[in-house]
N, C-alpha and C positions, 0 to 999 in steps of 0.2 A: 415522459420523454422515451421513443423507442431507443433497441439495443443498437448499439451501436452509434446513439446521437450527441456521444460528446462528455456524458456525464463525469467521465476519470478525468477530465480536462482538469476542473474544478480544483481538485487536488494536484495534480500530478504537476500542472505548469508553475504552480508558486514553488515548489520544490527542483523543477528544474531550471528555476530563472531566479531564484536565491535558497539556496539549499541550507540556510543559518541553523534553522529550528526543527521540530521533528511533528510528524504529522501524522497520527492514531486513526485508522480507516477502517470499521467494521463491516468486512464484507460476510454477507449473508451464506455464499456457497464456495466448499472448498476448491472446486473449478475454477471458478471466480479469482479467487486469491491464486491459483496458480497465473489465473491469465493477465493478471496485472501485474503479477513478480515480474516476467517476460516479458512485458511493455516497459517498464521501469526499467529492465536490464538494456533494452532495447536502446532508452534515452538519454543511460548513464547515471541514471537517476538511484542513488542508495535504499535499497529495499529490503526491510525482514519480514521475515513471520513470525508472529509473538506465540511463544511459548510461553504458559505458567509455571513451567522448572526450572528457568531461566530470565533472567534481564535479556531484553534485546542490544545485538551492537549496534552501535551509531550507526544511526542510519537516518535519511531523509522523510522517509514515509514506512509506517509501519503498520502489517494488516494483521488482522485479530479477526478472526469469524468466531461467533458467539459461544458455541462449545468451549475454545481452546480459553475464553475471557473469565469462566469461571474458576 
């Protein structure tokens, strides 16, 4: 699927259309993970970045690019 064809959909709509649970998303580039923080901010949607020196807060959807998962 080209960029821009929908793929963040997947995630992003069961978290803005019942936000209950939380949802671990390893994006591959740290661009990447900024440009969906701002999507997510965008739809109200609770979003962190996970850090190894810390637990994440409650949040909806949470991105981890593979450096920071070690």
């Amino acid at each position: 699927m080209p960029t821009g064809g929908g793929k963040s959909m997947l995630f992003m709509l069961p978290a803005w259309v019942a936000p209950r649970g939380t949802t671990v998303v390893v994006v591959p580039l740290i661009a990447l993970r900024g440009d969906l923080q701002q999507r997510c901010a965008k739809l109200g949607i609770p979003c962190v970045e996970w850090e190894s020196r810390r637990p994440p807060d409650e949040a909806s959807i949470v991105l981890v690019t593979p450096e920071s998962a070690i």
